[in-house]
N, C-alpha and C positions, 0 to 999 in steps of 0.2 A: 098521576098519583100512584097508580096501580107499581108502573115502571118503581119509581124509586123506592116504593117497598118494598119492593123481591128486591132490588138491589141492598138496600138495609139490610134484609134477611141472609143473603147469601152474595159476599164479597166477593166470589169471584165471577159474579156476572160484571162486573167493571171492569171491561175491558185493558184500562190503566193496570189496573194491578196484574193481569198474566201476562203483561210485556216483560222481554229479560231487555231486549235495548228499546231506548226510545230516544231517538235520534235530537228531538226536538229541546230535551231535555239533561244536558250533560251530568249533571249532579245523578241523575237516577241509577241506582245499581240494587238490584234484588236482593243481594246479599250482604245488609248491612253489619253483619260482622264476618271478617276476613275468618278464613281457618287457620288455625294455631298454626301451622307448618308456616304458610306466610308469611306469620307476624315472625314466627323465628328466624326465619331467612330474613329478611328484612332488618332484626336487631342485630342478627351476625356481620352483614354488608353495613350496619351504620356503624355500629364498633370494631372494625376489623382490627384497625390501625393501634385499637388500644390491646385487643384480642384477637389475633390473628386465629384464626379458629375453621380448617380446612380439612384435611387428614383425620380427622376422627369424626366426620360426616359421612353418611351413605355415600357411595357414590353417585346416585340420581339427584343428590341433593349438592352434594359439591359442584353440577353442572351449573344447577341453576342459581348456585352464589356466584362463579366464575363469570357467569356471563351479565351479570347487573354490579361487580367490582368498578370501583372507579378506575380510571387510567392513572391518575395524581396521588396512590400510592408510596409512600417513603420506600426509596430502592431496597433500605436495610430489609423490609418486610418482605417485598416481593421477591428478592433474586432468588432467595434460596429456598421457599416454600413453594411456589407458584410456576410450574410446568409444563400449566397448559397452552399450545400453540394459539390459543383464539385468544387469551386475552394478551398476548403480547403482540398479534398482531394489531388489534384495537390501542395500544398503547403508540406502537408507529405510527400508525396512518392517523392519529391524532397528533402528534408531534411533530410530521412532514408530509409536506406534498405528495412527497415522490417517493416511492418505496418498492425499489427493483429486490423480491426478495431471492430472486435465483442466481443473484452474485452470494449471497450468504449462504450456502448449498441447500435454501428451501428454509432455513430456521429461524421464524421471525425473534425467537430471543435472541440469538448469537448478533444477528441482525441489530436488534435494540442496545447491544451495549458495546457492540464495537464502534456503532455510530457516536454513541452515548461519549464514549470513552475517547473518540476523536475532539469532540466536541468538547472536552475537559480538557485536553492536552493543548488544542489549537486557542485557547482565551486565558491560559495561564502565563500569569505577568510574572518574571522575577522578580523578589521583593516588593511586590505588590499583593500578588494573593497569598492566600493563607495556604501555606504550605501543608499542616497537617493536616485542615479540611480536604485538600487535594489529594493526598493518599489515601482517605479512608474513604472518599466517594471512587478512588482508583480501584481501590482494593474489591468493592460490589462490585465491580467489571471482571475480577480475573481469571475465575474460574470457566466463564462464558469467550471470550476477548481470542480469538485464533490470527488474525488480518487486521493490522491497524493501518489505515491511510493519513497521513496528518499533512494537510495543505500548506500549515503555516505555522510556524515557529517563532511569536514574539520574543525579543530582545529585553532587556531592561530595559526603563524609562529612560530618555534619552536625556532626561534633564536631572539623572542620578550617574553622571560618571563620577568616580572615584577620584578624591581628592589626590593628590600624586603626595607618597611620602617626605619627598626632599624636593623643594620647590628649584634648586640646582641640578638636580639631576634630568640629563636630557632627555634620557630613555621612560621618564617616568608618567607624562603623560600621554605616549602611547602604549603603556603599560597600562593606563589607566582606561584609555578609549577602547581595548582588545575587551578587558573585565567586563565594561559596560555593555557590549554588544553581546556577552554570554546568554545562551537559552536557558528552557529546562533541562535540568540532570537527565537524559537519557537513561544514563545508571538505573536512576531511578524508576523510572516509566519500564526498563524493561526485567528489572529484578520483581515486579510488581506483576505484571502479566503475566508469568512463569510458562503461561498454555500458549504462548503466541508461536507464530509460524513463519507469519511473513509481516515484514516492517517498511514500511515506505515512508521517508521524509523529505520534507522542503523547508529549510530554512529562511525563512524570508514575511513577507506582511504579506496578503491578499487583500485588494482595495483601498491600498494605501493613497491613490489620489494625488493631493497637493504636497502630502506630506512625505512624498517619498525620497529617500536617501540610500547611497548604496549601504550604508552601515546596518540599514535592515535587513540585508542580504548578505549575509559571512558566517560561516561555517568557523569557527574560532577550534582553535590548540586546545581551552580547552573544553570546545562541546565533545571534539573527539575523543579526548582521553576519558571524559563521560562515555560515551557510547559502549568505549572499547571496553571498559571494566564492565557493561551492564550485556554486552556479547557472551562475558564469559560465565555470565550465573544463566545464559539461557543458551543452552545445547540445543535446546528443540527446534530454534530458529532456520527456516529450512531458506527465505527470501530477504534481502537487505536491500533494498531502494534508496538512495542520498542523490538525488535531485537536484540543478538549479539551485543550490545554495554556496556559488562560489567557492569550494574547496579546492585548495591550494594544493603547494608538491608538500608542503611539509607536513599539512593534516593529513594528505591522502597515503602518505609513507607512514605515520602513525596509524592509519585502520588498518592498512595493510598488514602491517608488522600483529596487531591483534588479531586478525584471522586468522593465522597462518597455523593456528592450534584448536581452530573452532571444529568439532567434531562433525557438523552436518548441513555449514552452508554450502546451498547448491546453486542460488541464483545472485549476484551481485551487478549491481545497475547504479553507476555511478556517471550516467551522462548529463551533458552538459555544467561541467564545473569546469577549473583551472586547471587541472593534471598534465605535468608532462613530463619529461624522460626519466626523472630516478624514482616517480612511482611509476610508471611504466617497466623499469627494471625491477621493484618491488614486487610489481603485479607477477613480470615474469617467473621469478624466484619461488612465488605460491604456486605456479602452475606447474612448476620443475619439482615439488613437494611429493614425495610417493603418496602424504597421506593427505592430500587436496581431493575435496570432494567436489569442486566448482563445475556445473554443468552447461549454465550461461554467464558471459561474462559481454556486458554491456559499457562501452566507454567511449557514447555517440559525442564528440563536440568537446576533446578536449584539445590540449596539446601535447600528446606522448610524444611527436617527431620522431625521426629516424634510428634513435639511439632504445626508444623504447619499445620500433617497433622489432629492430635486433634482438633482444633480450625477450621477446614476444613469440619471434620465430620459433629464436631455440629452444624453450621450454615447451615449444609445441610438438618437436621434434622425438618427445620421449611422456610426453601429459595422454591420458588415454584417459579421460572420465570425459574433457570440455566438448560439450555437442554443438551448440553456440556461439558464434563470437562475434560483434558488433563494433565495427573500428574506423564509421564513417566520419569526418570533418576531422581527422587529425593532425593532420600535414605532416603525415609519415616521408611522403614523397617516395621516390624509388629507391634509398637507402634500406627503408625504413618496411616498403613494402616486398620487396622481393624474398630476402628472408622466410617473411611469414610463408607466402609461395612457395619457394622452395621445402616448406616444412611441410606441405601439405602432401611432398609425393611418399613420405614415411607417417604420416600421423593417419590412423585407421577410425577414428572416432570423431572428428569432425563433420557438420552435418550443414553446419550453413556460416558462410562467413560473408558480411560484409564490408570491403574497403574501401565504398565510395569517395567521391571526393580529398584525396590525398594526395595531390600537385605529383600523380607519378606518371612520367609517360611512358611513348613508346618502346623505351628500353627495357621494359617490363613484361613485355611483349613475347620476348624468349618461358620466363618463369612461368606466366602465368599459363602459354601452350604447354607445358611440361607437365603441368596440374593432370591436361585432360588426357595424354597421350599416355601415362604412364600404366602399365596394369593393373595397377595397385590401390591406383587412386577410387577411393569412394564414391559413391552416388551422392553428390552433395549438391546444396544449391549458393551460387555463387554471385554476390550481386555488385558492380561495379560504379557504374552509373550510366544515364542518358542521355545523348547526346545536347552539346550546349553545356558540360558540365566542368568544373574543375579540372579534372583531370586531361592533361595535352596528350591525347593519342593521334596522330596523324595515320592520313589513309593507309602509309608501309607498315605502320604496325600491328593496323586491322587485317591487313592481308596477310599479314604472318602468321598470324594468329588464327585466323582461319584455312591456312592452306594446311595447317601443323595438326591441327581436330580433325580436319576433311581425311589427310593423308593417313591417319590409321582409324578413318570411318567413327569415327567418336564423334558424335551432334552435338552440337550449343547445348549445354542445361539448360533445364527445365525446370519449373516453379513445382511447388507440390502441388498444384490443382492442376499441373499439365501445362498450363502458357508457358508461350516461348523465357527467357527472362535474360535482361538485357547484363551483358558481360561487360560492354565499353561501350565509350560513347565512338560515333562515327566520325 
């Protein structure tokens, strides 16, 4: 009895009550009224969305709204208010798995909406989504948006081809099947992104399955003439990528002919597609340009053949920007490659060229010694291919070829890490 009167008397002999945690107890907290600064933060992060309300808080205080913000966010709100790197990386790594942020140069925003902005370009159906929805969630991207990758390029519904104007007319429903396979306006996509840099495309379905067609895979007349008008509202465009999307001689003469005035591409990468000898002569004609700014020029897996690789030569024989040049699987053959060869003992700015696999043999054997023998020629790295390969070089050609290096002490090139690196196969 004694005990619980002093306790009566004086609360804080109860043990209970000068606990701040009691473990046993989750409900218990000492301070049953929060301090005003909490409740405020608290009413700021539950109304954001109606009251964005950032920039006219302390800054110790704008920390601590930042970091209790949701990720789910309307973009209209966050893009252009909201600059802090922590909450947009919590918006990534809520939204994906995987988030390599040191492909994005370290900026988890640029990061969030160039994925963002892929992710809108690769699920947009012609005449299916809503077009104008699409721009204006494009438009929250483009201030941020430098590198856009797009894996995949939907076609129209393949069960919306265009009725043919004159049921007589023969040409009209493959006039109608070319319409149907049209993508999005590029045009569009790239008037839209004004900051972009570098562009990479693939026309075609990813995980198409059961249902695949090659009609999923065509680069159309007119996705190009799209493209080419949306090239020339973006100057800044320093990389163009077109991939794997079966482009023809006729598309690839049409982008050609659009670059040929673009003031600052430097990198162009159009492998694996259908290309061959009059955009090959197209290509050359840019390269022969005083005011060609191209520094790589990538055209692994088409078919330029011998006529384009002609026209390829010569323009190299007077081009002084291209460092780069990529011209494996083309079935140049010896016509096609000796040319470029021979261009190589007058052109000063080439730095690595490969013409693997190109059906050329050992009658190439003369050019290709004349590369390393001459004094003039560059330190460059040269890559043919290894033995077992396309190319019919027989033992007399190897040996010519090496007696013709040995004889004015000039060595096999050399990779840039220093390894030997294979000229031809044996």
């Amino acid at each position: 009895m004694e005990i619980s009167e002093r306790e009566t008397k004086n609360p804080a002999a109860d043990p209970r009550k000068m606990r701040r945690i009691i473990a046993e107890d989750p409900e218990w907290n000492l301070e049953t009224v929060p301090p005003l600064v909490d409740s405020c933060i608290q009413h700021i992060i539950k109304h954001f969305h109606e009251r964005p309300l950032l920039e006219e808080l302390p800054e110790k205080y704008q920390r601590k709204v930042l970091e209790k913000l949701p990720t789910t966010l309307p973009l209209n709100i966050s893009a252009g208010l909201i600059a802090d790197e922590g909450y947009w990386e919590r918006c990534c790594r809520s939204r994906w798995a995987l988030c390599d942020v040191s492909s994005y140069d370290k900026n988890w925003r640029r990061m969030f909406f160039e994925r963002h902005a892929a992710e809108l370009v690769e699920h947009f159906v012609p005449e299916k989504s809503d077009k104008k929805e699409f721009e204006e969630k494009l438009k929250l991207c483009s201030e941020f948006v430098q590198r856009l990758q797009v894996k995949q390029l939907l076609p129209r519904p393949q069960g919306e081809l265009l009725a043919p104007a004159d049921e007589g007319d023969a040409g009209s429903d493959d006039l109608a099947h070319a319409l149907a396979n049209d993508h999005l306006d590029c045009g569009v996509l790239l008037k839209t992104l004004h900051n972009m840099k570098e562009l990479s495309l693939m026309f075609g379905v990813e995980n198409c399955g059961m249902n695949f067609e090659w009609g999923l895979f065509q680069f159309t007349v007119t996705d190009c003439k799209n493209l080419v008008n949306g090239l020339k509202a973006t100057p800044t465009l320093h990389t163009l990528k077109v991939t794997s999307s079966k482009m023809g001689e006729e598309e690839g003469r049409v982008l050609v002919k659009g670059l040929l005035e673009h003031p600052g591409l430097a990198v162009l990468d159009l492998s694996h597609n259908k290309l061959k000898s009059r955009t090959g002569r197209a290509l050359g004609k840019l390269l022969g340009m005083p005011a060609c700014r191209l520094e790589t020029l990538v055209l692994t897996n088409n078919e330029i053949g011998p006529d384009g690789g002609k026209s390829l030569g010569h323009s190299l024989k007077t081009n002084s920007t291209l460092l780069h040049l990529d011209l494996r699987l083309n079935r140049l053959s010896d016509e096609g490659v000796q040319p470029i060869l021979k261009s190589l003992t007058t052109n000063s700015s080439l730095v690595s060229l490969n013409v693997g696999s190109n059906d050329f043999t050992e009658a190439s054997a003369p050019a290709l010694a004349e590369v390393y023998i001459t004094p003039l020629a560059p330190d460059y790295c040269m890559a043919c291919d290894r033995p077992g390969s396309t190319d019919k070089w027989d033992t007399e050609g190897v040996e010519y070829f090496l007696q013709q290096t040995w004889r004015v002490g000039r060595q096999v090139p050399t990779r840039r890490d220093g390894r030997k690196q294979h000229t031809h196969s044996l």
